[in-house]
C-alpha positions in Angstrom: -13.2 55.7 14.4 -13.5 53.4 17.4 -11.1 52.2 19.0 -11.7 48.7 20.8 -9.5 47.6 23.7 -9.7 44.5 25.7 -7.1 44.1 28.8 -6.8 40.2 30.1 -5.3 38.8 33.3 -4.8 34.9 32.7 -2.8 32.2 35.0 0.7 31.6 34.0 0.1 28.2 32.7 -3.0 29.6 30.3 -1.2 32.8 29.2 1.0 30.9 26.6 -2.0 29.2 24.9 -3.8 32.6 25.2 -0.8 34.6 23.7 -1.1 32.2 20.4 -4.9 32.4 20.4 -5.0 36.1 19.9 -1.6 36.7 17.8 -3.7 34.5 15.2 -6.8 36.4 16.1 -5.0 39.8 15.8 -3.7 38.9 12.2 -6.9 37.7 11.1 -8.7 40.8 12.0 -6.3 42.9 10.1 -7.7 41.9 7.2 -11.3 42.4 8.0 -13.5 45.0 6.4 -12.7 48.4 8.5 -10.1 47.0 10.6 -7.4 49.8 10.6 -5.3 48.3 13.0 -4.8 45.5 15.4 -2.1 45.4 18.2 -1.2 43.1 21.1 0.8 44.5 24.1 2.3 42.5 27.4 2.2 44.4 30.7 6.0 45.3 31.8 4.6 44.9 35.2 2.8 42.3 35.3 4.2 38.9 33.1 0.6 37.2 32.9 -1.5 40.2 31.0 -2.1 40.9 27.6 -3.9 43.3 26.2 -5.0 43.4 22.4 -6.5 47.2 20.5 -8.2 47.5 17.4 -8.9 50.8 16.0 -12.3 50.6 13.2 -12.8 52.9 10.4 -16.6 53.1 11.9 -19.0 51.7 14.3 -20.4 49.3 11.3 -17.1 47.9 10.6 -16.5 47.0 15.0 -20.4 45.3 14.9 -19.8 43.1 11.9 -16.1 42.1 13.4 -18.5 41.3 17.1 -20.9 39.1 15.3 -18.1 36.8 13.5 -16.6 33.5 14.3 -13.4 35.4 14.4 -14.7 37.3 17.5 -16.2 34.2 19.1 -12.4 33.0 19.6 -11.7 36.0 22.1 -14.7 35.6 23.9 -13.5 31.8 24.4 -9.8 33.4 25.2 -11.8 35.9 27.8 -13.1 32.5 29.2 -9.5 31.5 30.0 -9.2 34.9 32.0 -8.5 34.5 35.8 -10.0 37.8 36.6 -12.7 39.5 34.8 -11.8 41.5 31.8 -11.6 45.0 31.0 -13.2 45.8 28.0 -13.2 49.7 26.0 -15.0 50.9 23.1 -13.9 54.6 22.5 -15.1 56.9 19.8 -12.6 58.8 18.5 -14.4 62.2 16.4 -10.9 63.1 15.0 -6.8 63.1 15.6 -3.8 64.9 15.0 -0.2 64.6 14.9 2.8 66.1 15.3 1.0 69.3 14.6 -0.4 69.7 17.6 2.8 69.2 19.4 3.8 72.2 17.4 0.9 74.4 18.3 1.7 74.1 22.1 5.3 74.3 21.8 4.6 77.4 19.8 6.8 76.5 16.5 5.4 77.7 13.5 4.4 75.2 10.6 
């Protein structure tokens, strides 16, 4: 899995236009091929930064999604940015859940 993560800081007369942008973007790439999940969060902090994750069943699935026209709409929205972005692409080699909570609280399963 990868999980991609891009964290914006726009003006507060852009981040409006910029907050429609990527809700349509973040629908669209739900349905792509390998697209697990997509998620857009606000900053509690900070009113003018949004921050949008995808999580991809595999690294074939995240460079198809870079190479499409549907991509080439948040590079236009990173454009918009009034400082420069911050952009993550984490592997992830496995996860748990609740079990592991378990495990260190010492309850047995």
């Amino acid at each position: 899995m990868v999980l991609a993560t891009v964290r914006m800081t726009f003006s507060r007369k852009g981040f409006g236009e910029a907050l429609t942008v990527l809700s349509s973007m973040a629908e669209q790439s739900k349905v792509q091929p390998g697209c697990d999940s997509c998620r857009i969060y606000r900053n509690g902090e900070k009113d003018n930064v949004l921050m949008i994750q995808q999580l991809w069943r595999d690294e074939e699935s995240l460079q198809a999604y870079l190479r499409s026209e549907e991509y080439r709409h948040l590079l236009l929205v990173l454009e918009m940015g009034i400082e420069p972005p911050e952009i993550r692409f984490d592997t992830i080699s496995h996860s748990t859940g609740i079990e592991t909570i378990e495990k260190a609280r010492g309850h047995a399963g």
